[in-house]
TIFIRO-892397 format. One record per residue: x, y, z of N, C-alpha, C in turn; chain; residue number from 1; residue in one letter. Coordinates in pm, whole numbers, plus 32768, in hexadecimal, padded with zeros to 4 digits. Each point is the difference from the previous one (the first is absolute). Example, Ala and Ser with C-alpha at 12.3 -4.5 7.8 and 13.67 -1.06 7.14 Angstrom:
- npx;npy;npz;capx;capy;capz;cpx;cpy;cpz;chaine;num;residu
- 8527;7DC7;830C;7FA7;8077;8000;805A;8078;8000;A;1;a;
- 7FDD;8069;7FB8;8052;8077;8006;7FB3;806D;8049;A;2;s;
END
This chain:
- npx;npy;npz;capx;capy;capz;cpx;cpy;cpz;chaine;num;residu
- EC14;715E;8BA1;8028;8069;805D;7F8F;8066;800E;A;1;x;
- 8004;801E;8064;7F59;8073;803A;8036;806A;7FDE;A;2;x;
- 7FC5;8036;7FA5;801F;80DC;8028;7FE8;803B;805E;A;3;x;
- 801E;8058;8031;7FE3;8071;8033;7FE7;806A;7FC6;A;4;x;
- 7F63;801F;8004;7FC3;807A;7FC4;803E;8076;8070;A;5;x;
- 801B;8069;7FBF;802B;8063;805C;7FBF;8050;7FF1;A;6;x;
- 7FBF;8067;8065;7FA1;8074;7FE1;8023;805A;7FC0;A;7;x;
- 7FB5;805E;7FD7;802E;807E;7F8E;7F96;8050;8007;A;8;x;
- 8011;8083;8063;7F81;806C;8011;8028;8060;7FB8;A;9;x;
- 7F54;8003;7FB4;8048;8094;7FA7;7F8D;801D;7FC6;A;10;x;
- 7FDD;803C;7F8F;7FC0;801E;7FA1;7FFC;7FA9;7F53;A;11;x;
- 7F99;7FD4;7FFC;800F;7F78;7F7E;7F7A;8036;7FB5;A;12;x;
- 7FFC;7FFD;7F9C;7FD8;8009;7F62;7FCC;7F83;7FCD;A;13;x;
- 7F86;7FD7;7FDC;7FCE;7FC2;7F93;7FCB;8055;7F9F;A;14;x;
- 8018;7FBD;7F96;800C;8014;7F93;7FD4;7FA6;7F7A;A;15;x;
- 7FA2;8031;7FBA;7FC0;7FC2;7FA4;8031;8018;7F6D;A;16;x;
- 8073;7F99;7FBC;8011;8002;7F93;7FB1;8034;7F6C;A;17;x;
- 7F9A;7FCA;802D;7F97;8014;7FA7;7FE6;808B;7FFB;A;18;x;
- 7FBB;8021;803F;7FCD;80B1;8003;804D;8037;8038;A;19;x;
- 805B;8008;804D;8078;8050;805D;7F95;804A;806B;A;20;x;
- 7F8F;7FB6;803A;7FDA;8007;8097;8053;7FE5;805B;A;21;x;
- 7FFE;8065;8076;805B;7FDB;805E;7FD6;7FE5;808E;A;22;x;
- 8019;7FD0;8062;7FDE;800A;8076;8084;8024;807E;A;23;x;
- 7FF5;8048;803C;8075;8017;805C;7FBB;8017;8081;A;24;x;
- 8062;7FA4;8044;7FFE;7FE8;809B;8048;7FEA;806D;A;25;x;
- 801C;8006;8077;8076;7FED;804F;7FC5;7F8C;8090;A;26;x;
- 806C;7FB1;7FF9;8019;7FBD;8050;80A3;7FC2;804F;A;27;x;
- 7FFC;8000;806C;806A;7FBE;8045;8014;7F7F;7FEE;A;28;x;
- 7FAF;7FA8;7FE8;8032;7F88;7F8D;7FD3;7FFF;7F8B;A;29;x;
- 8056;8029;7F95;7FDF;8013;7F9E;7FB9;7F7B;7F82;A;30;x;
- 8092;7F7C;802B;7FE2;7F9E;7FDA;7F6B;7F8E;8016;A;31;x;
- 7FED;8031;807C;7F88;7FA0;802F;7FB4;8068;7FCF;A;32;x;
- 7FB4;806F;7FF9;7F98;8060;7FBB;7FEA;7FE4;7F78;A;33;x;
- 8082;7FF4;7FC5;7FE9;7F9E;7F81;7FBF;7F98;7FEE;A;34;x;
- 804D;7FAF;8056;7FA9;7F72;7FE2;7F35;8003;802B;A;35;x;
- 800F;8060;8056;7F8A;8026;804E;7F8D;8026;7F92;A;36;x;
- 803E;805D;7FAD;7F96;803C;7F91;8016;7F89;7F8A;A;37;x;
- 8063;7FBC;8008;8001;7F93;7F80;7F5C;7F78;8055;A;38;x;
- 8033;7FBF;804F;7F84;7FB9;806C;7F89;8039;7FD9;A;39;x;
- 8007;80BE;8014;7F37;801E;7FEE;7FD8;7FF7;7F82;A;40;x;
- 804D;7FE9;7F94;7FED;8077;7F7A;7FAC;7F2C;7FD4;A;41;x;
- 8070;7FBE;8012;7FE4;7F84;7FC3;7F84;7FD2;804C;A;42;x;
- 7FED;7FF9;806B;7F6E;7FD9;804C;7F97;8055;7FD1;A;43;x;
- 8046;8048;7FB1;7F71;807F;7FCD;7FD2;8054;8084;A;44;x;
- 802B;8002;805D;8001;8058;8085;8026;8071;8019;A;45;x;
- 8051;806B;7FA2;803F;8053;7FFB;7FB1;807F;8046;A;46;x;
- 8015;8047;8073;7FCE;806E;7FDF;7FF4;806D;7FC6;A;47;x;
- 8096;800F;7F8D;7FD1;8041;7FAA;7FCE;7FE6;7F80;A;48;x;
- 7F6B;802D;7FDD;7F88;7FD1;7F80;804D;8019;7FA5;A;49;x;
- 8058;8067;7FD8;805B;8056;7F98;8054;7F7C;7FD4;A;50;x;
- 8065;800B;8083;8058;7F87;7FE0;7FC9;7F5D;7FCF;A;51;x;
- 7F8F;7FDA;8051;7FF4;7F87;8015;7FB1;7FD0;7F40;A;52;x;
- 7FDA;807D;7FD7;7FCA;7FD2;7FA5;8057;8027;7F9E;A;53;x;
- 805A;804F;7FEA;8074;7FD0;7F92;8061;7F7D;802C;A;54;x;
- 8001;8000;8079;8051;7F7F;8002;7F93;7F5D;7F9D;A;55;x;
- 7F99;8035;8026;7FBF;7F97;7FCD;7FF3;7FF5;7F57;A;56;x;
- 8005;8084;7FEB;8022;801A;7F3D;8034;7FB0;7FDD;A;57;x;
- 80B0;8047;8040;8074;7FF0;7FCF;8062;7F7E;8037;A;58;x;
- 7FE7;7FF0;806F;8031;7FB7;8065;80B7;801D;8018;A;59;x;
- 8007;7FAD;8065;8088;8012;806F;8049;804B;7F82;A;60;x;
- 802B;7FBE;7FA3;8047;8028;7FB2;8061;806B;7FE1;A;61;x;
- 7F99;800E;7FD1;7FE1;809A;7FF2;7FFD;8083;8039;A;62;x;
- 8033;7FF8;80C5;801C;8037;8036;80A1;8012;8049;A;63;x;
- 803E;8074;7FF3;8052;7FEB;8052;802C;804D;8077;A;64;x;
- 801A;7FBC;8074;804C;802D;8084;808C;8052;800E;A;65;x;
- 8003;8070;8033;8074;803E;800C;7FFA;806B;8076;A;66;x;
- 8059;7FE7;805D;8052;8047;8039;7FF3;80A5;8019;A;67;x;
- 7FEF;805C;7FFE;802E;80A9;7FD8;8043;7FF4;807E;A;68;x;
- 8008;8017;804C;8042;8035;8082;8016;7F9A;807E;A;69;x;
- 806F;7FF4;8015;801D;7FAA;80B9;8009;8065;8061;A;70;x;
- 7FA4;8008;8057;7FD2;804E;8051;7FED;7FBC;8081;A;71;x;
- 8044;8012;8075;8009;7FA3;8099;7F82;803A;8051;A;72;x;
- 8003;807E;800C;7FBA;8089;8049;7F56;7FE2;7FF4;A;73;x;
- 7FA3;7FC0;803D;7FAD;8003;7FD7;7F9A;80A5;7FEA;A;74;x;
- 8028;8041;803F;7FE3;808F;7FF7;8048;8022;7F6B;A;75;x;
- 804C;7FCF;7FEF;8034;8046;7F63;7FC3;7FAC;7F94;A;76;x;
- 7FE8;7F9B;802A;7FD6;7F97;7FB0;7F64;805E;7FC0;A;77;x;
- 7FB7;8024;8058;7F86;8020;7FF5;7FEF;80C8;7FAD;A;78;x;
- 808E;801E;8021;7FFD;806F;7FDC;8019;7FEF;7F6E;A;79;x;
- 8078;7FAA;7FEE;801F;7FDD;7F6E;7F87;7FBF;7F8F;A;80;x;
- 7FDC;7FA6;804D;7F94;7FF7;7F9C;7F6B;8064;7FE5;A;81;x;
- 8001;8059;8049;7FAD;8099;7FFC;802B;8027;7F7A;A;82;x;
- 8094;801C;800A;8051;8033;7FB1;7FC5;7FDD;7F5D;A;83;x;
- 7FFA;7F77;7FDF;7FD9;7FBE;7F89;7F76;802D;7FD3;A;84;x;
- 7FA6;7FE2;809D;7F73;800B;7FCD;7FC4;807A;7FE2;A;85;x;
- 803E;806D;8033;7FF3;809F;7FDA;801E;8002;7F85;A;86;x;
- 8063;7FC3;7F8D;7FF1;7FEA;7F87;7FC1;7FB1;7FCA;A;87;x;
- 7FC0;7FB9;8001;7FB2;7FB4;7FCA;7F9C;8009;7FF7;A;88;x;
- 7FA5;7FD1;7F51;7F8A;801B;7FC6;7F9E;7F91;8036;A;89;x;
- 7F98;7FFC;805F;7FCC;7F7F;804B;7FB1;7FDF;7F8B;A;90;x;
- 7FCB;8020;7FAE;7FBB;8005;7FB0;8014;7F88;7FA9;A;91;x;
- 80A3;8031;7FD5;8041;7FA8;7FA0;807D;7FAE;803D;A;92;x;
- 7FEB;7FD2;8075;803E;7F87;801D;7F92;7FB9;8084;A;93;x;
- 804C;7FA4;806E;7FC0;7FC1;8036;7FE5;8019;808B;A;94;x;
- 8018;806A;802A;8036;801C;807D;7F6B;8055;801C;A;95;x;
- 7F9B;7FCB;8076;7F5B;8023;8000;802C;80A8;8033;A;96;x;
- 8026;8012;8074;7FF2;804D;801D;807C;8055;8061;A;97;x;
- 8011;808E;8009;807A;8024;800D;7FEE;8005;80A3;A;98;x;
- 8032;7FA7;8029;7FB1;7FF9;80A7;8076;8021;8060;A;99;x;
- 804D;803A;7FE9;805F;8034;807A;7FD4;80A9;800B;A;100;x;
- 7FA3;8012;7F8C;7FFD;80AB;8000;7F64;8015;802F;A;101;x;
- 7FA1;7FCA;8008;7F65;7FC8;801C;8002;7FF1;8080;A;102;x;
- 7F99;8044;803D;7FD5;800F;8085;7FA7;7F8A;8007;A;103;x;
- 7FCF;7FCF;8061;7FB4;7F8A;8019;7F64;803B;7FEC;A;104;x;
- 7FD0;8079;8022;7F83;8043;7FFA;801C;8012;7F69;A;105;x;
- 8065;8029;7FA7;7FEA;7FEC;7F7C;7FC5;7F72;7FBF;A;106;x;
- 804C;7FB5;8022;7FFC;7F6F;7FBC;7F69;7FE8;802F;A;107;x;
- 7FCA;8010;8081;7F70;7FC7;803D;7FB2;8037;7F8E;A;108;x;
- 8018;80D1;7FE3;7F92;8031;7FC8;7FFA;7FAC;7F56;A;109;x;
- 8095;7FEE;7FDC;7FEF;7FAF;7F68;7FBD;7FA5;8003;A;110;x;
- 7FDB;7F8A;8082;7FC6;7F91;7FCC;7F5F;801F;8022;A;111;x;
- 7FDF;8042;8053;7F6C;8041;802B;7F9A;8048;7F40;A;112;x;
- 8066;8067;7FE2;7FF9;8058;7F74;7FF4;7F61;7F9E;A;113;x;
- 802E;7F7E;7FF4;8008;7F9B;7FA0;7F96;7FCF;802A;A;114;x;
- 7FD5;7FD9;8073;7F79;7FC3;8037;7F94;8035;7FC5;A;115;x;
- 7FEE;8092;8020;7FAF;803E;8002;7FC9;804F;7F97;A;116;x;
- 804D;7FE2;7F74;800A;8024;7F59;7FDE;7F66;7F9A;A;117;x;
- 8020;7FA4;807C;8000;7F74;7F7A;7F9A;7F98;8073;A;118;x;
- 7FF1;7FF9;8089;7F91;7FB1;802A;7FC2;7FF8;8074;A;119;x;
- 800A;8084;803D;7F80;8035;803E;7F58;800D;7FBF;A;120;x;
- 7F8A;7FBE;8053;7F8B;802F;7FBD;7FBF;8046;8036;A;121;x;
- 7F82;804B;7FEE;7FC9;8069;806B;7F6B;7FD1;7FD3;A;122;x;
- 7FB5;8070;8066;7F53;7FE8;7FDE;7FCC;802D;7F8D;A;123;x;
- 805C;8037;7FAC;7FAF;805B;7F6E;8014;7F81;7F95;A;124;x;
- 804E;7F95;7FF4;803B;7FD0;7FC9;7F53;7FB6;7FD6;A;125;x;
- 7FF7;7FBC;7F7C;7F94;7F6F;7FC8;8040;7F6C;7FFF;A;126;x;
- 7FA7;7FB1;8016;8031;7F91;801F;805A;7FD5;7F9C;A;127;x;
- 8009;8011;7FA1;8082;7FC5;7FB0;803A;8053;8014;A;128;x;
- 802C;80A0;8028;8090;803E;801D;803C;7F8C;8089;A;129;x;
- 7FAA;7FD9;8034;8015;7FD0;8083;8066;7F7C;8002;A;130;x;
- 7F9F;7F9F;7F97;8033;7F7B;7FDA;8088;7FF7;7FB9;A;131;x;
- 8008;8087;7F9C;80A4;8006;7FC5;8063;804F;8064;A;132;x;
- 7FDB;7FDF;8071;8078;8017;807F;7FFB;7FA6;8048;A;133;x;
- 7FB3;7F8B;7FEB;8059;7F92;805F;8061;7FED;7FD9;A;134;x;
- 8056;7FCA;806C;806F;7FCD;800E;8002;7F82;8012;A;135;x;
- 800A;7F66;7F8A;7FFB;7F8A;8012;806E;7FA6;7FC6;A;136;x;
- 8057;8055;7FA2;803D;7F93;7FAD;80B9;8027;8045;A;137;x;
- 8069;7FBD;7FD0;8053;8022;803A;805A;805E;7FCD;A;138;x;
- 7FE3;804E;7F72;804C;8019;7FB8;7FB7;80C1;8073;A;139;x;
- 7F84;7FFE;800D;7FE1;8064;8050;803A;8018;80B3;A;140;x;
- 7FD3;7FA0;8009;8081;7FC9;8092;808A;8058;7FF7;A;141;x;
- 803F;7FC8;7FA0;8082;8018;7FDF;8035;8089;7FE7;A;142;x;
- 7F86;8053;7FD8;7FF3;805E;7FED;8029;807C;8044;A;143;x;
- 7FAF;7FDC;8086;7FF3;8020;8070;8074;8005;806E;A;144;x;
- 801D;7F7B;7FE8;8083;7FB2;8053;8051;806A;7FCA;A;145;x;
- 802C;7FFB;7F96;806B;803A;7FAC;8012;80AB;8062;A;146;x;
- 7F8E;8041;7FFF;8009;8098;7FEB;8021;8005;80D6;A;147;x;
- 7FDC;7FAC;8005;8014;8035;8098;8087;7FBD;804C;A;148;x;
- 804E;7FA1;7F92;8092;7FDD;8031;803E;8078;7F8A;A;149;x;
- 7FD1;8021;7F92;8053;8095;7FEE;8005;8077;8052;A;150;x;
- 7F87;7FF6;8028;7FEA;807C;8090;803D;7FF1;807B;A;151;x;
- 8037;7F80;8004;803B;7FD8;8073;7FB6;800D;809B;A;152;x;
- 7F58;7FEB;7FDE;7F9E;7FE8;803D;7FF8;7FD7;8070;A;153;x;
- 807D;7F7C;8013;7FD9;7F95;808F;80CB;8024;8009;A;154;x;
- 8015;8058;8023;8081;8007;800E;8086;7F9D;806F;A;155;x;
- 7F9C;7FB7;804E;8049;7F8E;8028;7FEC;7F75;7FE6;A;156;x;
- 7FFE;7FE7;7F93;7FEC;7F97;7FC2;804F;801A;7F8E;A;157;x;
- 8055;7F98;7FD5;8028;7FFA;7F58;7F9E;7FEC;7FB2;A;158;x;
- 8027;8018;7F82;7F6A;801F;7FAF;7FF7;7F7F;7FA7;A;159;x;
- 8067;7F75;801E;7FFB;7F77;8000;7F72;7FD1;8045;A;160;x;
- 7FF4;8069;8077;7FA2;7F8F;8061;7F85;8067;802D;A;161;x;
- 7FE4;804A;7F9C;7F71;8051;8018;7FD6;7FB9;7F95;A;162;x;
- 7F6E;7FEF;803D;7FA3;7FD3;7F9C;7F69;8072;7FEF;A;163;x;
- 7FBF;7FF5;7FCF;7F74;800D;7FBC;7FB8;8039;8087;A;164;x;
- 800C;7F82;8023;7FB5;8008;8076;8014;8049;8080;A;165;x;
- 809B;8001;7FEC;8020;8056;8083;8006;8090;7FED;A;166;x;
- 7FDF;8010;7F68;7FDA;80B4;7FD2;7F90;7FE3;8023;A;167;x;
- 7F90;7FD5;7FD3;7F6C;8043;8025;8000;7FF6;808A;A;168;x;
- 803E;7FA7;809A;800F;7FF3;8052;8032;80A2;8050;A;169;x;
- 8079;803D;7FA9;801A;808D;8028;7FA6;8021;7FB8;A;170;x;
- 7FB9;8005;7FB9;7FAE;8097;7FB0;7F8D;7FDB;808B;A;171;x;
- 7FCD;7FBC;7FF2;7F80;8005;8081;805D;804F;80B2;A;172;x;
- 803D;7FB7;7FF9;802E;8027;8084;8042;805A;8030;A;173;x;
- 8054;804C;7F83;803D;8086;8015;7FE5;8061;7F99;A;174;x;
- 7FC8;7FDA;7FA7;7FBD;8076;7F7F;7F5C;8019;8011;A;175;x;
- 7FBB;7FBA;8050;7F77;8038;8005;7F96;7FD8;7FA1;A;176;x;
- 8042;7F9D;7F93;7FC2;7FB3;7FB7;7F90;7F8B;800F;A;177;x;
- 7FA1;800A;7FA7;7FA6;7F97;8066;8019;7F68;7F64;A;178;x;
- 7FFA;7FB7;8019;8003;7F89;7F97;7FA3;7F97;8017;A;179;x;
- 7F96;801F;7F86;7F9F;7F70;7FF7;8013;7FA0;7FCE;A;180;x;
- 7FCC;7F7E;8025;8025;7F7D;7FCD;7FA7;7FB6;7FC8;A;181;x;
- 7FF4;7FEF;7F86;7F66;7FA3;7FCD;8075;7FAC;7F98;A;182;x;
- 7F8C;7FB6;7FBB;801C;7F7B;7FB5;7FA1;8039;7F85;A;183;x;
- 8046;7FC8;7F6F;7FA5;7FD6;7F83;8021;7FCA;7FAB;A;184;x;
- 7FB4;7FEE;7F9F;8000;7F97;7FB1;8024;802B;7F68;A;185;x;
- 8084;7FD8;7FB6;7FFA;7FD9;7F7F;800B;7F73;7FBB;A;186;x;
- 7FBC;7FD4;7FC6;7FD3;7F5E;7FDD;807C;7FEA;7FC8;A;187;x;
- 805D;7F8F;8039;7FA9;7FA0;8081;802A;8026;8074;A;188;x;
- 8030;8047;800F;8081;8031;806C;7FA8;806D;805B;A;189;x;
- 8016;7FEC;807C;7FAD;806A;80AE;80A9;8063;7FFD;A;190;x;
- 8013;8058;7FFE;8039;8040;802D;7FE8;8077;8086;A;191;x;
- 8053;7FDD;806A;8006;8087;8061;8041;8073;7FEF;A;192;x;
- 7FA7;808B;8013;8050;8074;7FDF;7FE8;8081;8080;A;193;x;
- 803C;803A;7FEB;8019;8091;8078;7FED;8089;7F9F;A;194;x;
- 7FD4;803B;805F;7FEB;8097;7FCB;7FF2;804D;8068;A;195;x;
- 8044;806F;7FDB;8042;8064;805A;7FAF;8081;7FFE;A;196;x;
- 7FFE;801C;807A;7FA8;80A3;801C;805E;8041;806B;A;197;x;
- 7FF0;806C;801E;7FF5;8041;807C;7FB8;7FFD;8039;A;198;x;
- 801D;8004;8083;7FA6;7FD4;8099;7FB5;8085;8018;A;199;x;
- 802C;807E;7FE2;7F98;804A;8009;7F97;8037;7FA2;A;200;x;
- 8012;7FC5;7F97;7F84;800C;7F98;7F84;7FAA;7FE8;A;201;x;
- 8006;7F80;8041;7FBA;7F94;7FE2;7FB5;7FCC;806C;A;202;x;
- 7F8A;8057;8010;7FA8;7FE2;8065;7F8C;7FF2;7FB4;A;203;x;
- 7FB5;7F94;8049;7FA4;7FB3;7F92;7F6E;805C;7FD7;A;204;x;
- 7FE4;8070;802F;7F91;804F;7FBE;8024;8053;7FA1;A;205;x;
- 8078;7FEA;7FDD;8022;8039;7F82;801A;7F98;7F9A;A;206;x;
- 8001;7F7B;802E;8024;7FB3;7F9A;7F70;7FB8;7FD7;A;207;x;
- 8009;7FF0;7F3A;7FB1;7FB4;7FA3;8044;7FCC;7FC8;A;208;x;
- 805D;7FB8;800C;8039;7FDD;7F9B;8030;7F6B;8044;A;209;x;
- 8039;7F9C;7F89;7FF8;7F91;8020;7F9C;7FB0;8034;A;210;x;
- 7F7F;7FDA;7FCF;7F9E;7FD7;802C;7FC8;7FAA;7FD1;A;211;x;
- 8041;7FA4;7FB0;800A;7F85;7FC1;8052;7F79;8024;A;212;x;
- 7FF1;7FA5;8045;8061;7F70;8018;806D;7FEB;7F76;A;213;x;
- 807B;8030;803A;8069;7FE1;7FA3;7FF6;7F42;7FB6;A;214;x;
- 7FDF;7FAE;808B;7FF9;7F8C;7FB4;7F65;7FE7;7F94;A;215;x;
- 7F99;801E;801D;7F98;7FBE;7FA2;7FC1;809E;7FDB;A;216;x;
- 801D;8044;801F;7FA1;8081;7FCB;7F63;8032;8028;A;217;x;
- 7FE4;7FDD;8071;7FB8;7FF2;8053;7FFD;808E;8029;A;218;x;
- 7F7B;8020;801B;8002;80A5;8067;8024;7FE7;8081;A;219;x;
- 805F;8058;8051;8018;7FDF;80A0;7F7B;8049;802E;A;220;x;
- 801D;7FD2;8094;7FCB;807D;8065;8042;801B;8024;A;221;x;
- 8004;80AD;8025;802B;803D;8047;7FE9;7FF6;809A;A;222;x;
- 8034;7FE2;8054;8010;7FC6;806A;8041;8043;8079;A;223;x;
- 804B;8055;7FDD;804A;809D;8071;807B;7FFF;7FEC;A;224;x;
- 805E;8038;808F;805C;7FE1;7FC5;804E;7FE2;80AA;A;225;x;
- 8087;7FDE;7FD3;805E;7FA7;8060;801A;8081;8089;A;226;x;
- 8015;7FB2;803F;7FF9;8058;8088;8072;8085;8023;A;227;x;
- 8022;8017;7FA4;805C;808F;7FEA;7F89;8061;7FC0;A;228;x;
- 7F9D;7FB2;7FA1;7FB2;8077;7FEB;8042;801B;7F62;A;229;x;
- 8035;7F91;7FCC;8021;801C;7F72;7FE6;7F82;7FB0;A;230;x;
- 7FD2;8027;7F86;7FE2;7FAB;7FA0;8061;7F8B;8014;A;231;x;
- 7FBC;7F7E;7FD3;8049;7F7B;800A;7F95;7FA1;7F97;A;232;x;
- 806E;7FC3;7FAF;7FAA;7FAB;7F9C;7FE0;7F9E;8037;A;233;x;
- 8027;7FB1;809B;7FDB;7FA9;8058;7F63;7FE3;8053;A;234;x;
- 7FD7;808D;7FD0;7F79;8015;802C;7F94;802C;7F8C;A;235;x;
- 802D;7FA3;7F9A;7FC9;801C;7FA2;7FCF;7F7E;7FCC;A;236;x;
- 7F6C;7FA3;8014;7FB5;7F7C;7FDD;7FBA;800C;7F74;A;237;x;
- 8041;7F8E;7FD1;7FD0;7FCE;7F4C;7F93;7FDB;8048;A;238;x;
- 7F63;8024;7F88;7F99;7FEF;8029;7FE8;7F5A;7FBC;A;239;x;
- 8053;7FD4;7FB3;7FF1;7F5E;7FCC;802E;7FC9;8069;A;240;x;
- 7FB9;7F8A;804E;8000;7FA3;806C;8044;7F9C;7FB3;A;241;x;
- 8054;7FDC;7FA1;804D;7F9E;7FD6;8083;8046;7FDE;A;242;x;
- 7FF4;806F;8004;807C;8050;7FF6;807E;7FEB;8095;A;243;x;
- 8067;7FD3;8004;8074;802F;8062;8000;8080;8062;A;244;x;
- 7FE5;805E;7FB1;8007;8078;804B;7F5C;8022;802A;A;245;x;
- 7FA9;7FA1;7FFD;7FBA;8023;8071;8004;7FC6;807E;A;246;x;
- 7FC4;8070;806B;8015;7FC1;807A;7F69;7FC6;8047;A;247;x;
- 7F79;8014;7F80;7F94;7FAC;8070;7FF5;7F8B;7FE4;A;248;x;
END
């Protein structure tokens, strides 16, 4: 005999046995949101890092689903769960950020202030401050990903289906960010990496820095720069003629 799942809008609670972390949220189907966060947590997809990685501790188990409130009203729905998150320590449970009370120019300036403290580089910087800000591996990716679906960054998109790429995609195109792209080498492995500036600091008579072929260690030439009139590592030739990244 088939069930019939019946909907149930309201306000629901996870809850972590283990540490008594909580997460609270509202939805008009309550039952399918469940199954929804059970689907990401096990694909390791979760967007929340908090959650996704105690689930991975502790596993399913160890968590449980509940109910607080049946709520029809989606306007109450949203007020009620305000209600919760105005008490709650974000700190010490799972819930990223208190986003019904956050202006959108707030959330932008939080993820700009994270950029711009952990991997922005500038012209004062030496070539190894430079090199320990690429961005190549995924656990740095993730990093990234993470802080700008807490900021709620790409606000029409679920934060299932923003990727990496479609943040540095907004940081260039609506933050003013400029992002270079080179390749290097740790044996045995070529890795590609990005590094982030502002578009109005990085004009190439101020820049010395980076002036070495990430793949063989080769001196570049300096060569100018891309037709905006700002530094680009694209115009930058390994002087080894067996090297990749030269272009004679």
């Amino acid at each position: 005999m088939q069930r019939e799942i019946h909907k149930i809008s309201g306000i629901y609670q996870i809850t972590n046995k283990i540490n008594g972390k909580i997460y609270v949220g509202y939805s008009q189907n309550i039952t399918l949101r469940w199954y929804l966060h059970i689907d990401d947590l096990m694909k390791g997809v979760h967007a929340n890092y908090k959650l996704q990685s105690d689930y991975n501790e502790y596993g399913l188990a160890n968590f449980n689903f509940s109910v607080l409130d049946i709520i029809k009203n989606k306007k109450e729905l949203i007020l009620k769960e305000q209600e919760y998150l105005n008490n709650m320590i974000f700190e010490e449970n799972y819930n990223l950020i208190n986003g019904n009370l956050s202006s959108k120019e707030e959330h932008t300036e939080a993820f700009i202030n994270y950029i711009d403290n952990n991997w922005l580089i500038n012209t004062k910087m030496s070539n190894a401050q430079v090199n320990g800000l690429r961005i190549y591996n995924k656990e740095q990716r993730q990093k990234i990903l993470q802080k700008a679906i807490e900021c709620n960054l790409i606000p029409d998109k679920f934060p299932s289906q923003i990727t990496f790429n479609m943040v540095i995609h907004f940081m260039e195109k609506k933050l003013g960010y400029i992002i270079f792209n080179g390749r290097f080498k740790i044996k045995p492995k070529h890795y590609s990496y990005k590094l982030i500036a502002k578009r109005d600091s990085f004009i190439i008579e101020e820049i010395d820095e980076v002036k070495n072929c990430p793949l063989c260690g080769s001196p570049y030439i300096d060569i100018g720069v891309n037709m905006a009139g700002i530094y680009d590592a694209e115009y930058l030739v390994c002087t080894n003629n067996n090297c990749k990244n030269s272009k004679t």
